[in-house]
N, C-alpha and C positions, 0 to 999 in steps of 0.2 A: 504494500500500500504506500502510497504518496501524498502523504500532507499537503496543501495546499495553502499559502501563503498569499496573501495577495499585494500586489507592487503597494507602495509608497502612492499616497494619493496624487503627487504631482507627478506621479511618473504612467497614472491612468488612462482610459480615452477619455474617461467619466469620472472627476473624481470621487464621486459616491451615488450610483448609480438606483435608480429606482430599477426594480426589476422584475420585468412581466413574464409570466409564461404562458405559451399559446400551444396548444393541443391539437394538432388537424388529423383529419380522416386522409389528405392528401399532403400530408407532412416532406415523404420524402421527394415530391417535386415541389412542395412550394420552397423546402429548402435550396431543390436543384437550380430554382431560378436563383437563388438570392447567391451562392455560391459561387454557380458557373457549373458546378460536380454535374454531370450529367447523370442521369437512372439509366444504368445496362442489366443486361439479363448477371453479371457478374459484381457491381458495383452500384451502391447511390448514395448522398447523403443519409447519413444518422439522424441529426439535427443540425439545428443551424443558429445563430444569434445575431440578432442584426442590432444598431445605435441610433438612437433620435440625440444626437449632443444639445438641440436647443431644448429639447423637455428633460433631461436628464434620465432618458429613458434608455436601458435596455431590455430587449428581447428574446427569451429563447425559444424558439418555436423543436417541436417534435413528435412525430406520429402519436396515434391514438397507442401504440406499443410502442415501450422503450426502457431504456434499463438507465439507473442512477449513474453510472458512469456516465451517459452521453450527458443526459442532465446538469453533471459534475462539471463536466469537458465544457459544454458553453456557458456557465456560470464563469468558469476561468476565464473565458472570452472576454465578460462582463467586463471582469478587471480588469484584463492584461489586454485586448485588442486581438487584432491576429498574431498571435506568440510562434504559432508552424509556418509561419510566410517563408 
C-alpha cells in the first residue's frame, strides 16, 4: 500500500479543492472524451477527473462499477494535477 500525501497547497492546480463525484452509466466514454484514452475491445479509461479552477471545483467522474483505487487514483488528481504526464 501507498500512502498518499498531498503537495503543499501552493504547489496545487487547486489549492483546496471542493470535490464532486459523478457516477455514469457511460463513464468509460465520457471519461474517453475528457482524456483522449480511446474504449478498445483491449483498453479504456477507469475514471477520469477533470478542474473548474474559477469555482474551485474538482471532478471525479467513474462508471456505475469501480473499485476504490481508481476513486483513490483521481482524488490524487484533485491534488497533484496530471502527476503520469
Amino acid at each position: 500500500m501507498v500512502r498518499f500525501v498531498p503537495l503543499p497547497e501552493s504547489q496545487r492546480v487547486i489549492a483546496q479543492p471542493k470535490i464532486k463525484y459523478l457516477v455514469r452509466v457511460d463513464g468509460h466514454e465520457y471519461c474517453a472524451r475528457i482524456t483522449g484514452i480511446r474504449v478498445t475491445p483491449t483498453s479504456k479509461p477507469m475514471a477520469c477527473a477533470f478542474w473548474n479552477v474559477r469555482r474551485k471545483e474538482c471532478t471525479i467522474v467513474t462508471p456505475v462499477v469501480t473499485g476504490y483505487n481508481y476513486l483513490g487514483h483521481e482524488l490524487r488528481h484533485c491534488f497533484e494535477g496530471a502527476f503520469h504526464d
